[in-house]
Structure formats: structure tokens, C-alpha cells
C-alpha positions as CSV (number, residue, x, y, z in Angstrom):
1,X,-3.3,26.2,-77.7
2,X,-5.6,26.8,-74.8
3,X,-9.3,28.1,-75.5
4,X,-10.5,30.2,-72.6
5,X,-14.3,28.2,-73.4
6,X,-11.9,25.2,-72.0
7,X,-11.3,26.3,-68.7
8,X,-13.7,25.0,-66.1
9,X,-12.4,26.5,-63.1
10,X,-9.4,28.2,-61.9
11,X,-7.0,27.8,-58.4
12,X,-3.7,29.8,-57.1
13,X,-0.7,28.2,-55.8
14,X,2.7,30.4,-55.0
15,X,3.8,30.2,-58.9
16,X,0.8,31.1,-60.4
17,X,-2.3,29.9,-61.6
18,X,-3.5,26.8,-62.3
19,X,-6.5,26.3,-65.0
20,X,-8.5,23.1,-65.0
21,X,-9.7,22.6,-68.2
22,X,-12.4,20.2,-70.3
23,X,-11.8,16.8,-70.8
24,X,-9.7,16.1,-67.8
25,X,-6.9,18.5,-68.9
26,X,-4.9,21.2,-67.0
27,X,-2.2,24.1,-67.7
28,X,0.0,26.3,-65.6
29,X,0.4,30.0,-66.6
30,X,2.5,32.4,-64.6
31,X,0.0,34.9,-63.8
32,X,-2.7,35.0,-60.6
33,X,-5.9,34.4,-61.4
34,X,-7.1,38.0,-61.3
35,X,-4.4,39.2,-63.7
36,X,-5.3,36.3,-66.4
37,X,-8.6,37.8,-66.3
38,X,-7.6,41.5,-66.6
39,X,-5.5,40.3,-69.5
40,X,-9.2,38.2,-70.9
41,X,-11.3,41.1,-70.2
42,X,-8.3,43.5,-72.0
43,X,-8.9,41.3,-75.0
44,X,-12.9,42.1,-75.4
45,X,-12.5,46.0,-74.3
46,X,-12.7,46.4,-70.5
47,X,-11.0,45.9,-67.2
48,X,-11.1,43.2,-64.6
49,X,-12.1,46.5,-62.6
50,X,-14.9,47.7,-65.1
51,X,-16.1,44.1,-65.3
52,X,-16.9,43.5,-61.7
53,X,-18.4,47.7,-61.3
54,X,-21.0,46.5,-63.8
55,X,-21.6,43.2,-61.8
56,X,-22.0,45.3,-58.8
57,X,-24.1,47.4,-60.5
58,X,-26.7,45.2,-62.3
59,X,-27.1,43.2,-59.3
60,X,-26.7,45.3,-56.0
61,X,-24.5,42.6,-54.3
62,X,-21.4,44.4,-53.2
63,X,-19.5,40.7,-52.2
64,X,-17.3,38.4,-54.4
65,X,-18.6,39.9,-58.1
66,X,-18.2,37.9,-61.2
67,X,-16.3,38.7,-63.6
68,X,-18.3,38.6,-67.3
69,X,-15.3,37.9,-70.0
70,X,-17.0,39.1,-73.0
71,X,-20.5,40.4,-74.1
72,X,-19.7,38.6,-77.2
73,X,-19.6,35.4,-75.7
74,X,-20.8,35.8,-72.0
75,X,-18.3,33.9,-70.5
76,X,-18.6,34.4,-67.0
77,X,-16.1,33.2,-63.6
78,X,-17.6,34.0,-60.6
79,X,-15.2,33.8,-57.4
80,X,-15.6,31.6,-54.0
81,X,-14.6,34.2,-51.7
82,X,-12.4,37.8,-51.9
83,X,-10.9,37.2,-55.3
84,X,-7.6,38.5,-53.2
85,X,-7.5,35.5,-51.0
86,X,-5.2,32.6,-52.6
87,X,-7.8,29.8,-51.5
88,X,-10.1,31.7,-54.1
89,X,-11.3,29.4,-56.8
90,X,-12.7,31.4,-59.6
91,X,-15.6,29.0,-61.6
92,X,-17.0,29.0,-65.1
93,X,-20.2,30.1,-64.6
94,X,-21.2,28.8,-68.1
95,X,-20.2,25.6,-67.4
96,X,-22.0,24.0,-64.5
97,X,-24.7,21.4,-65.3
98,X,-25.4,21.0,-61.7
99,X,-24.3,21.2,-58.3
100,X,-24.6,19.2,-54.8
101,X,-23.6,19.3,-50.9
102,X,-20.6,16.9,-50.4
103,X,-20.6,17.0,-46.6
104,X,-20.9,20.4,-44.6
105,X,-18.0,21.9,-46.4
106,X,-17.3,20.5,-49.7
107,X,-19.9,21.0,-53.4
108,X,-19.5,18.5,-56.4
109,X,-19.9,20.3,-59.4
110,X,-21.0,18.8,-62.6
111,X,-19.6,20.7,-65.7
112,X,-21.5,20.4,-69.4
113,X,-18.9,18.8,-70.4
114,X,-19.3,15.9,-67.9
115,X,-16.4,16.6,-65.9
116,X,-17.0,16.2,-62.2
117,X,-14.5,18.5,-59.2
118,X,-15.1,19.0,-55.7
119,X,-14.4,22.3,-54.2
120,X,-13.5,22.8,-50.5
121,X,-16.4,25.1,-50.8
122,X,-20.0,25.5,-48.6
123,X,-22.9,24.4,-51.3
124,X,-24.6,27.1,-50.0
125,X,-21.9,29.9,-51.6
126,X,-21.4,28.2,-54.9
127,X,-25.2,28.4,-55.2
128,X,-25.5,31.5,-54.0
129,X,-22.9,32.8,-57.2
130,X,-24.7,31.0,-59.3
131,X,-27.9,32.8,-58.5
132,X,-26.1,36.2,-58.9
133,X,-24.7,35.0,-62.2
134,X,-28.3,34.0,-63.2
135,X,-29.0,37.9,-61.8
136,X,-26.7,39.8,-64.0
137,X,-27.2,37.5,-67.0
138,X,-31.3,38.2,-67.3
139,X,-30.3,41.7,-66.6
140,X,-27.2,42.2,-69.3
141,X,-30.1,40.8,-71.8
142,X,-32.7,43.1,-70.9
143,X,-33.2,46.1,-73.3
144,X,-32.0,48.8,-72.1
145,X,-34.3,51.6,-70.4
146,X,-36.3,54.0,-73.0
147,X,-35.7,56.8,-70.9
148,X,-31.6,56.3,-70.9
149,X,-31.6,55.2,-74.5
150,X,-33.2,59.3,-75.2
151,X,-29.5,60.3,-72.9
152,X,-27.6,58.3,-75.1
């Protein structure tokens, strides 16, 4: 059984998705990316849809929002590109020790769990996400606003 605090990062091929996980190890499901994380975000109470309207939200940025799992556990994947594109590779957020250029076109990511992948991916975006992650995380944390705690 697969624990979704295993998956590093996830690609699309023509059958579905395909989840690279901790340790080396990968699975297959039958579903694109963006309806396994529907189905995960079902499972703690929201929408793929809701998810990434309160990433654009919190952080202004209108382009490739992440998608936060669960408020429980803050598992965020945040997309390379228009989640709709099939070269999309959505990453564990959570996960990433460290990243580095790997040519003009290409980042080496280091995962926590001392796995290593390159991604056919500019440095420049996958740091980018990462800073928006790093955005909407301090802000999910924050307390909430005095005046809209008096609406509620």
C-alpha cells in the first residue's frame, strides 16, 4: 500500500500517471495526475479547484498554483508548467532538500529522503515554485486577521 508522504514527484504518460516514490520505488495508477489529486484533496475536504483558488489567493501568482493536499499534513505538489500540459511534472514540495542547474535546461533535485531526479526543467522555474510554496506556507500559518475573525 502506497502512502501519499512516499510520492516524490509525479509524470503523465498516455495510460496514466506515474508516481515516483521514496526509496527508489515507483507505481502506475490509471488516473492523470490532476485527478489523483482531486481524489487526495476529496479525502481531507476540498477540491483540486478549491485548492489551487486559495493558492491563488494567498499568494497573488495567477500561474501554475500548487496544490496543498491537506491542512492536516501540509503536503504540498507544486506543478512545472500548466498542470493541463502532459510534460507537466507535479513535485513534492515537502520533499526537496535542495536543488541545482544541470545545464541550461535540466534541475537535480535532492529529496529528504536522499533520492536524487533530474527534471527536463529550467532551475530557474523549479525555484521559482518553490518560493511560491515557501509564500503560501508562511501565509497558511499566519493567524488569521482580527478584523475577519469579528465576520466569522
Amino acid at each position: 500500500m502506497m502512502n501519499v508522504k512516499d510520492i516524490l514527484y509525479i509524470t503523465c504518460d498516455e495510460e496514466g500517471s506515474h508516481l515516483f516514490l521514496k526509496g527508489g520505488r515507483e507505481a502506475v495508477i490509471q488516473e492523470k495526475p490532476a485527478e489523483f489529486l482531486n481524489r487526495l484533496c476529496l479525502y481531507s475536504g476540498s477540491t483540486l479547484s478549491g485548492r489551487t483558488e486559495a493558492f491563488r489567493y494567498l499568494t497573488g501568482s495567477k500561474q501554475k498554483p500548487a496544490v496543498l493536499i491537506s491542512e492536516h499534513t501540509q503536503i504540498l505538489f507544486f506543478p512545472t508548467m500548466n498542470a493541463g500540459h502532459r510534460e507537466c511534472i507535479w513535485i513534492c514540495y515537502n520533499e526537496i532538500l535542495d536543488i541545482h542547474a544541470e545545464g541550461p535546461e535540466h534541475t537535480r533535485i535532492r529529496f529528504l529522503s536522499a533520492d536524487t531526479a533530474v527534471i527536463p526543467f529550467n532551475y530557474r522555474i523549479i525555484r521559482n515554485q518553490i518560493k511560491r510554496c515557501d509564500q503560501f506556507i508562511r501565509r497558511l500559518n499566519q493567524e488569521m486577521d482580527p478584523d475577519l475573525e469579528k465576520i466569522v
